[in-house]
N, C-alpha and C positions, 0 to 999 in steps of 0.2 A: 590704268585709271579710266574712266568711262567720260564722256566728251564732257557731262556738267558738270564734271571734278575739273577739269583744264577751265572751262566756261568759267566757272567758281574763280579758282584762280584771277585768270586774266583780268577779272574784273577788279577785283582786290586790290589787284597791279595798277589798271588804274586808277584806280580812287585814291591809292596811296601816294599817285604821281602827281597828283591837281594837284596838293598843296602846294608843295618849294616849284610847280612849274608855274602855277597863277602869283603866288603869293611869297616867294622867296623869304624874306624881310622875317612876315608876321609865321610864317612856319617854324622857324629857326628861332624865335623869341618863342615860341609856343614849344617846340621842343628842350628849351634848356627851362622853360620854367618846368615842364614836365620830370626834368631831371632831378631836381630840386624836391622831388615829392616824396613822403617818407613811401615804405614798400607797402603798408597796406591802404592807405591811397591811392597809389598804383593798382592794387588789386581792387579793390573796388571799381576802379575806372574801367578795367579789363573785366568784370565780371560783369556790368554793365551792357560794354560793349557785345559781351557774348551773347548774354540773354536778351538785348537787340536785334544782334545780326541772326540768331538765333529763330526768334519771334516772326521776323520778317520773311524768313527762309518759309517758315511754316505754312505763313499766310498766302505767299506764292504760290505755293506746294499744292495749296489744297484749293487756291482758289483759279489756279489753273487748268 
């Protein structure tokens, strides 16, 4: 893999770590409401999140 796929990565890593490491509490209340969601709820939220992180990749990309 090429270093901005690892970079990519790592990053991911942390962001997904700040929540239960700042926020313990309201993460775990926010993941089990999350549970509770039917599945294209979830998909929605994930299809969202993609065309996001997506969007912003892009923006970087080019305005770099």
């Amino acid at each position: 893999m090429s270093n901005s796929i690892w970079l990519a990565l790592a990053l991911v890593l942390v962001f997904e770590g700040l929540g239960p490491l700042l926020a313990p509490r309201g993460w775990r209340e926010m993941v089990g409401q999350l549970a509770q969601q039917d599945d294209n709820s979830l998909r929605r939220i994930g299809g969202c999140l993609v065309v996001a992180g997506s969007t912003i990749a892009y923006m970087v990309y080019h305005w770099v």
